[in-house]
Every structure is written in structure tokens, then in C-alpha cells.
N, C-alpha and C positions, 0 to 999 in steps of 0.2 A: 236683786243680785242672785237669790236661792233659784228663781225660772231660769235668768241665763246660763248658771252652771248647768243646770239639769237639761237644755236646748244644746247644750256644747256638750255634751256627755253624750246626750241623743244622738247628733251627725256624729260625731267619733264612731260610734257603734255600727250603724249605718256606711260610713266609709269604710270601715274596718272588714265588714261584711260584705261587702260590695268588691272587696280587693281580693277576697278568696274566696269571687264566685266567678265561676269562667263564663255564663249564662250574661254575666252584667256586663260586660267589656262591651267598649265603642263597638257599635251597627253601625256601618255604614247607612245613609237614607237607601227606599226604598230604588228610588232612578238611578242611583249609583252603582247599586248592587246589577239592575237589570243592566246597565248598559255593559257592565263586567261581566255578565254572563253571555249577555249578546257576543259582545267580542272575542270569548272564548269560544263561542257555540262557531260563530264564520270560520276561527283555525281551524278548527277541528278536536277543540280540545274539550271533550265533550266532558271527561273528568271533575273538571273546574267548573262548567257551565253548570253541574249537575249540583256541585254545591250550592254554588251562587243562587243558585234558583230555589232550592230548596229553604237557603237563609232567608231569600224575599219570601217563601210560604209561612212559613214560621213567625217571621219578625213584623211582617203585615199581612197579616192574613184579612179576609175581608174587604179587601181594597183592590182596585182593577192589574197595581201590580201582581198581586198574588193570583188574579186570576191566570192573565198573559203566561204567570210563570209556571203554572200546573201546565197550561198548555205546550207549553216549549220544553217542558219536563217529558212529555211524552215521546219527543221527538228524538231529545236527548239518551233515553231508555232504550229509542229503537234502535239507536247506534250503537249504543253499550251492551249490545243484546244482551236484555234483561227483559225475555217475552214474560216472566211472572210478575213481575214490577209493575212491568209497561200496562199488562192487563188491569191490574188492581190502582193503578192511578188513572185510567181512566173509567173503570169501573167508575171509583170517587171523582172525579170531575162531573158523569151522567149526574151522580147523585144530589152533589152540590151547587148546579147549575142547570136545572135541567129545562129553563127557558136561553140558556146561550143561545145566541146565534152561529156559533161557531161549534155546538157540542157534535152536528154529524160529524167532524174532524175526529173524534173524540171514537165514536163507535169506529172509523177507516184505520183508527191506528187500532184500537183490541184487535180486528181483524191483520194486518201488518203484524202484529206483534208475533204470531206464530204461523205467520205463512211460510218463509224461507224454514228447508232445513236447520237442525243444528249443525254448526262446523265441524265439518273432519275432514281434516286436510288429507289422511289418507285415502278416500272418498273421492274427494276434488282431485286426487291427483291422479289418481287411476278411473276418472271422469265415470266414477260409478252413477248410475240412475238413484236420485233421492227414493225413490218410490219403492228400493226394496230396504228401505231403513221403514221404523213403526211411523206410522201415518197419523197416528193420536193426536197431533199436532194441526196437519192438514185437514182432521175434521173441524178441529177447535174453531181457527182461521175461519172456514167454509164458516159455518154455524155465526161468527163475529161479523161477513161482510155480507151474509142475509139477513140479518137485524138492521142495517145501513142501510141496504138498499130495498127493504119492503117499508122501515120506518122513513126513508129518506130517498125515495126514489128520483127527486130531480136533483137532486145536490151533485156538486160540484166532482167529489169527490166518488160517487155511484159508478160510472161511467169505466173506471178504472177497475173500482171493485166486482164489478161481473164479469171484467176480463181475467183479473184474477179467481172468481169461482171456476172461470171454465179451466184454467189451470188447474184448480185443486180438483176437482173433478177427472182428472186425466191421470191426474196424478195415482187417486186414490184407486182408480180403475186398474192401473198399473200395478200396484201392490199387487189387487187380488190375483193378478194374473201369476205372478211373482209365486204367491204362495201358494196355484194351484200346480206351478209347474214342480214346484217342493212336494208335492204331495202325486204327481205323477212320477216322477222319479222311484218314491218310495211305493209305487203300487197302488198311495190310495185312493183310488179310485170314485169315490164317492165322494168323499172330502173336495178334489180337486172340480167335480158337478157343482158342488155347492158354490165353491166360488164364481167359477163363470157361469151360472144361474143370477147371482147376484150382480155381476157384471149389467147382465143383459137386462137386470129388474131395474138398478139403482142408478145405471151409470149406461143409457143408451144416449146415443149419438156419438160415443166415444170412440178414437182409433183401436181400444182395447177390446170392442167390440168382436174383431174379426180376430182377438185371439182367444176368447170366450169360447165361438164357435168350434175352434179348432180344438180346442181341450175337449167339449163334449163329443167329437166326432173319436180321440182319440181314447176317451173313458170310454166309453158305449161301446168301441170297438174291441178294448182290451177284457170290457165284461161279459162281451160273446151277444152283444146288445144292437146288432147290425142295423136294425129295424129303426129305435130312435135316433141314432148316426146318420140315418137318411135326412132328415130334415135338417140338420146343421151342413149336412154334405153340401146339400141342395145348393142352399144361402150361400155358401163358400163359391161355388161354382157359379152363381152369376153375380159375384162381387172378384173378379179377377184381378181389379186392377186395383183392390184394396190391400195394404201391405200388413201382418200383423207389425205390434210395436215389441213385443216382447219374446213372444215364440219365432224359429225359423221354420217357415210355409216350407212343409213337403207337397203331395198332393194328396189333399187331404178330398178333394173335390172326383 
């Protein structure tokens, strides 16, 4: 009789605990949960997806639910643009998985994660060029979809990703032009070398190329520097029919 009361005492305590803890409330299973995240994730309601998926990490961790759902996490981050998230959950997916068959996905989205600009709508609307916002970003990405495609050169998803380096690539070449034309404006003349120097080291085959050239013929020429001006002149003059992308072509040739 004394064990029964004490067994009836016990579950009392136990429900009692159970009722004022939010952690113990009905999980749904874990199939439940994905297919609710699923069908959030098709509307568009990435919001909902993000929990739901998160509950399957948490509530079954270990299980190929939880794996699927780290994976569609990713996906869901890059919607909800959340490029620090997005990075650092597949950071942990590499880490946690790192015989998946699917983890090159895994390296295409850290790279995605910070490819596109941040949004400013003022930006978009006055269809300003990304590339004179900071490019910090644009390296990051770059840096994310060379790890892909030197670790994962035949993967599905490779193919894509060196279309997009040669984007970042343009992009980033762009900037420098950007910031040599800011520094020809204000006279410096040296500064603005530096950068289309660096154009021409870091970032050749790019359309920025032929405005690289243009900035050193027009430093060299504001520095009384006639002499080195020749050889950028040169190059200008039998590339005619190359357009710069950033500066407007006087005749500089």
C-alpha cells in the first residue's frame, strides 16, 4: 500500500512538472512535422518552414529527418536572407556530415549565401551598379564557390558556380574602378594607379580592364608622366572596339 502511494505521488510530480514545462508539450512525429514544413516551404512561407524544420532538428536530431531538414534549412535562410545564418548552418552541416552525398549543395549555398547584394531599394531603383556598394561580400561568396568547385569539380551544382565567379569577378573589378575614379576626381593620383594596377594583376580578362588602362593613361598624364602613359595609350588604341564599363572613353588613345 506504502509503494503505491509513493508510485502515485511520484507520476503526480512528474505531471505536475510536465504541465509547467513548454519543452514537454505534444511533438508532433518527425514525418509530420517535415511534411508541414514541406508545404510551407512550396507557398512561400519560408517563416513557418524555418520553424518547422528547425523543431525536426531539435526533436530528432540524428535521424535522416533531421538531416533532409538542416538541408532545406539552408534553402529556407537563403530566402529569408540571412547570409550569416545561412553560412554558419552550413558551415555545421560540412561538419556534421561530411561523407553526405549531397554536402557539395552544402558548400553552393555558403557560396549563394553572400553573392547577391544587400537590398536597398533605393539602389534598385535608381538601378545603381552593386559594385560601388563595399564588395566584402562579393569576396566572401567568390572564396565560398572556389572551395565547391576545386573540392567538387564535377558536381552538379559547379557548373553554375563558375558562372557566378566570373560574375563576382566583374563585379569586384568594377568597384576598383569606382574607387579609382573617387580618387581621380580628388587629384590622387597615385591611389587611383594603385587600383587599376590591381585591376590589371587580379582581375584580367575583365571588361574593367579597358578602364584600368584609361585611368593610368590619365594619372600618368596629370603627373607630367607622358612617357608611362604611352604604353597604356598604346593598348587603348588597338582595342577600339572595347567599351570601358565604368569610365566614359574620351580619346584617350
Amino acid at each position: 500500500m506504502i509503494r503505491q502511494l509513493l508510485l502515485l505521488a511520484c507520476i503526480a510530480v512528474v505531471l505536475t512538472a510536465c504541465a509547467g514545462d513548454p519543452s514537454s508539450r505534444f511533438i508532433p512525429a518527425a514525418d509530420v512535422l517535415y511534411r508541414d514544413a514541406h508545404t510551407s516551404l512550396e507557398s512561400g512561407n519560408y517563416l513557418r518552414a524555418e520553424t518547422k524544420l528547425k523543431q525536426i532538428m531539435a526533436h530528432y536530431p540524428f535521424t535522416e529527418f533531421s538531416v533532409q531538414a538542416h538541408l532545406d534549412l539552408l534553402f529556407v535562410l537563403l530566402n529569408l536572407h540571412h547570409p550569416e545564418e545561412l553560412s554558419e548552418e552550413a558551415d555545421r552541416f560540412i561538419r556534421e556530415n561530411p561523407r553526405h552525398p549531397e554536402i557539395d549543395y552544402a558548400y553552393y549555398m555558403k557560396g549563394l549565401a553572400f553573392f547577391g547584394p544587400d537590398s536597398n531599394p533605393i539602389r534598385d531603383m535608381l538601378e545603381m551598379d552593386a559594385a560601388r556598394q563595399n564588395v566584402e561580400n562579393a569576396k566572401t561568396s567568390f572564396r565560398n564557390f572556389s572551395q565547391l568547385v576545386s573540392r567538387f569539380p564535377d558536381s552538379e551544382y559547379s557548373k553554375d558556380a563558375r558562372l557566378r565567379m566570373i560574375e563576382l569577378k566583374h563585379r569586384m573589378a568594377r568597384h576598383l574602378i569606382y574607387v579609382a575614379e573617387y580618387y581621380m576626381r580628388r587629384g590622387a593620383w597615385v591611389s587611383a594607379l594603385r587600383n587599376a594596377y590591381e585591376v590589371l594583376k587580379e582581375f584580367q580578362q575583365t571588361p574593367a580592364e579597358i578602364d584600368a588602362l584609361m585611368v593610368m593613361v590619365r594619372s600618368y598624364e596629370a603627373l607630367g608622366m607622358d612617357e608611362l602613359a604611352e604604353a597604356p595609350r598604346s593598348i587603348l588604341a588597338a582595342n577600339p572596339d572595347r567599351e570601358p564599363v565604368v569610365l566614359e572613353r574620351k580619346r584617350e588613345e
